[in-house]
N, C-alpha and C positions, 0 to 999 in steps of 0.2 A: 504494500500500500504506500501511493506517494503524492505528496499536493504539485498535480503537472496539469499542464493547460488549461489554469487558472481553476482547476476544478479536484477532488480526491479522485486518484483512477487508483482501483482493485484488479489485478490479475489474480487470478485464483485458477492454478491447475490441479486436474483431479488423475488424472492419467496420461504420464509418458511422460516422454521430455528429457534435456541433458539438465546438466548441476546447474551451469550458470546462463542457463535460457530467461530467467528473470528479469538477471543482471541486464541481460542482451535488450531484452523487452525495453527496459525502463530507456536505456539507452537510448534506444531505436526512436522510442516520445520524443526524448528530448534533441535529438538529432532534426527532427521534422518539424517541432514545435518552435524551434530556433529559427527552419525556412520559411515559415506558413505565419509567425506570426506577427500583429502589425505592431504588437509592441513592445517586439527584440528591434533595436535600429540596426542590427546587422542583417536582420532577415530580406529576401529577396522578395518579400513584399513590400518591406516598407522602401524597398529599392525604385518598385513600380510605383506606390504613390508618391515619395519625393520628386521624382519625373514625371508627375502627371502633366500633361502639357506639353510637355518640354523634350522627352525622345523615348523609344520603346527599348524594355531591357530585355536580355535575354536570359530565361530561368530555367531552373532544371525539371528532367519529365515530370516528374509529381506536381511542382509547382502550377506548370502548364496543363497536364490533365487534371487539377482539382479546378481549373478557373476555365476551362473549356465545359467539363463537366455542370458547372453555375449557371453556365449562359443558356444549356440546354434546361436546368430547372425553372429559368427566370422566364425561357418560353412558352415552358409548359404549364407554367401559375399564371402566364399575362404577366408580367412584371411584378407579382407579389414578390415572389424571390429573387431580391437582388442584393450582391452581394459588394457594389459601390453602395450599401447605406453607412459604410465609415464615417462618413463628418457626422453622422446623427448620433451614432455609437458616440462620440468625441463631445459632441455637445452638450448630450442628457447626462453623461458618464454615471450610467445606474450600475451601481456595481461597486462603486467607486466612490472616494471620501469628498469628489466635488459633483455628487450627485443631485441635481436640479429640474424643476420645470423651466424650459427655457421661454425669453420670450417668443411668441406666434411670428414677428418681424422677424427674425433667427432663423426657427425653423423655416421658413418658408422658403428664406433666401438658400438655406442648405438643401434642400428637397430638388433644387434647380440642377444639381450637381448631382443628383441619383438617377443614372441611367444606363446599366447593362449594356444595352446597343451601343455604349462611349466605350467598350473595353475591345480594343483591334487587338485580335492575334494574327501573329506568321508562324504556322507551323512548320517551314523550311528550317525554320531556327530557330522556335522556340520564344520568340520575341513576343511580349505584353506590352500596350501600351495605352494608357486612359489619354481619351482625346482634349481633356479639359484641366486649366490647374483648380487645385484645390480639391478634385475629387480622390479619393481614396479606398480602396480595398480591403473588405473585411472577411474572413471566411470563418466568422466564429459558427456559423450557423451548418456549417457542411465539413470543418475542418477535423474534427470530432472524429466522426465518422472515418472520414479516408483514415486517420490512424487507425484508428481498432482496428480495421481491415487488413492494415499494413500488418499490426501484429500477430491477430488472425494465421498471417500467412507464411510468419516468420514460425509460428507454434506450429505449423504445419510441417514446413520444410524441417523441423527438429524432432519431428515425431510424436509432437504430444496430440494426443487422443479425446482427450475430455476436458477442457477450458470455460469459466466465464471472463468475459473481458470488458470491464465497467469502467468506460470513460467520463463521470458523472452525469451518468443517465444515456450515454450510450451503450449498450449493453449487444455485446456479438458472444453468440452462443457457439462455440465447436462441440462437436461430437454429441454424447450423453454421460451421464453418472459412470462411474465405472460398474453398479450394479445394474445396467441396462435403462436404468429410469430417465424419462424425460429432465430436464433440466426445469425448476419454479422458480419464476421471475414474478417478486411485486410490483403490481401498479401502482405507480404514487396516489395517492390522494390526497388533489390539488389543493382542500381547502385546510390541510394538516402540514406539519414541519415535515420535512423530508427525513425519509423512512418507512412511514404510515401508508401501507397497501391498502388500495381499495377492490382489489382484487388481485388472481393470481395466474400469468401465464405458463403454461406447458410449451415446452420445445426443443429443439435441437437445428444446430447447425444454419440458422438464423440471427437476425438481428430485432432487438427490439429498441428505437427510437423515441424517447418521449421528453415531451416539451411542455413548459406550461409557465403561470403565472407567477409560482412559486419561487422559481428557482432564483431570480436575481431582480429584486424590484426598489423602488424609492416613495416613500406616502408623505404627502406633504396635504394639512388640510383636510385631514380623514381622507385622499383619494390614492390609491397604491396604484403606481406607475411602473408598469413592468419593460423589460429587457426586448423585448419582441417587436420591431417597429414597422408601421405599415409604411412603406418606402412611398406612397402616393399621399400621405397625408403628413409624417414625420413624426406623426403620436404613435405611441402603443396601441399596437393592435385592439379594439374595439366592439366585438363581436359576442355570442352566446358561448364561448369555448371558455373553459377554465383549463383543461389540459389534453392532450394528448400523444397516443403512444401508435406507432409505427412498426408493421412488420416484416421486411422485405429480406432478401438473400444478404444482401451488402448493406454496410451500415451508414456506407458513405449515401447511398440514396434516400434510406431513413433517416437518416440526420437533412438532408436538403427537402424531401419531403414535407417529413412533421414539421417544420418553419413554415412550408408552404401554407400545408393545408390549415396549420392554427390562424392564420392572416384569414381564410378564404371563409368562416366560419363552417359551421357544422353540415349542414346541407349542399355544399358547393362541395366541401371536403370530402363527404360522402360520396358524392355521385362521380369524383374524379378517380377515389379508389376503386371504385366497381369498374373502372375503366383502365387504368393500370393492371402491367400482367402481375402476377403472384406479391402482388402488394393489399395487408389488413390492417384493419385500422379502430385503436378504441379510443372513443371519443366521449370526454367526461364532459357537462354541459353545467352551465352557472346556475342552474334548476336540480342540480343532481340526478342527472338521465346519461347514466352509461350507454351508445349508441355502438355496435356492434357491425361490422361491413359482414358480407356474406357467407366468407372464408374460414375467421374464426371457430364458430360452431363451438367443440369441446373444448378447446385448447384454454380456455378461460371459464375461471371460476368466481362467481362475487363470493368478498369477504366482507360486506359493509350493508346492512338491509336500510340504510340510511337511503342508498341510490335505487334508484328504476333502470332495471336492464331492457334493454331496449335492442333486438337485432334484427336486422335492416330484409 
């Protein structure tokens, strides 16, 4: 257990593996967390936003497939998902000791500078470049993800058999229990500290993404201002969703998902999982209605008779 990516991540293996595959793990975080993030200055992110404007850089394959990767999710939400909402991160700084409602004259002016379709790639070389200064690249919302996967793949290539991999609150499931059993993952329950399952998933060799209000927010004025910003308006996300949790093969997709779909509320969210291939989806609502996509079925169990199960 180590505090990396601004979040607690647990590796927990159950079967296989060499002595210092851990070691390797934690490493391997930190090695990637150093490229992808905007607030190492050495990172090859903050390489592209210092140059926004100004020239394209050229970064390494991860860097370029996790921000090609973006542009495909930010198409497939309409522009909910987009990952130049950096100056707005930079603004609210929810999370953080100068965390604020900012003025409306602010956000508005920053909101001008969120625009996906501004991020030109050259895949001949690798080159990124934001067509505007002052905009800037965030990938707290998909970045998660590509790691677990990364490590995912390094527990593979070492021979381990039975893993969970918890990037706080990204969760990639390898194999199962060493005694055959599926692996039980709790759902948060968004209106409790984190810990507090509102139910319980079954699975293996999956991912489970979940996102929600809880996880990093700021109340000023009895109103809690959370972490999740709708890149068209510059507020926090707005909608019937208190949380939600993502089920897909890779975790990097579930992590760019669940940010989508929390933006898109509950009913839009729904009907675009039914429409994605082998993507489920539990969705907690500010009513206390567990909504359930089609797929699910057994693999979930409520733990809380507080909520209304609800499957689609």
């Amino acid at each position: 257990m180590n505090f990396q990516l601004g979040t607690l991540v647990e590796l927990s293996i159950y079967e296989g593996g060499s002595k210092n595959i851990l070691t390797e793990a934690f490493a391997l975080i930190s090695s990637l967390e150093n490229k992808l993030s905007r607030n190492k200055e050495q990172s090859e992110i903050s390489g592209i936003n210092i140059n926004a404007g100004i020239s394209p850089i050229e970064v390494s394959d991860d860097t370029y497939f996790i921000i090609n990767k973006s542009i495909y999710y930010s198409e497939l939400s309409k522009g909910f998902f987009d990952i130049t909402v950096g100056p707005l991160v930079s603004l609210w700084g929810i999370g953080t000791a100068e965390a604020k409602v900012p003025p409306l004259k602010e956000i508005n002016n920053l909101v001008k500078l969120i625009d996906y379709q501004k991020i030109k790639l050259t895949p001949l070389n690798n080159l990124v470049f934001l067509e505007e200064k002052g905009m800037e690249i965030d990938l707290g919302a998909i970045a998660k993800g590509f790691i677990a996967d990364k490590v995912c793949e390094l527990f593979k290539e070492d021979g381990v058999k039975g893993a969970i991999i918890n990037l706080g609150g990204d969760v990639r499931l390898l194999g199962r229990k060493p005694d055959g059993k599926l692996f039980r993952i709790g759902i948060q329950d968004p209106f409790e500290k984190r810990g507090v399952a509102v139910g319980v998933y079954e699975g293996e060799n999956i991912s489970i993404v979940t996102s929600g209000v809880y996880e990093r927010y700021y109340e000023e004025n009895g109103v809690r201002y959370h972490h999740i910003f709708n890149p068209k308006t510059g507020y926090p996300a707005d909608n019937d969703i208190m949380g939600i949790s993502v089920i897909t093969e890779k975790a990097i997709d579930g992590d760019a998902i669940s940010t989508s779909f929390f933006l898109l509320g509950s009913k839009e969210a729904l009907a675009l999982a039914e429409k994605l291939k082998d993507t489920e989806v539990i969705i907690i609502t500010k009513d206390k209605r567990i909504i359930l996509s089609n797929g699910i079925n057994a693999n979930f169990t409520l733990a809380n008779n507080d909520f209304i199960l609800e499957k689609n």
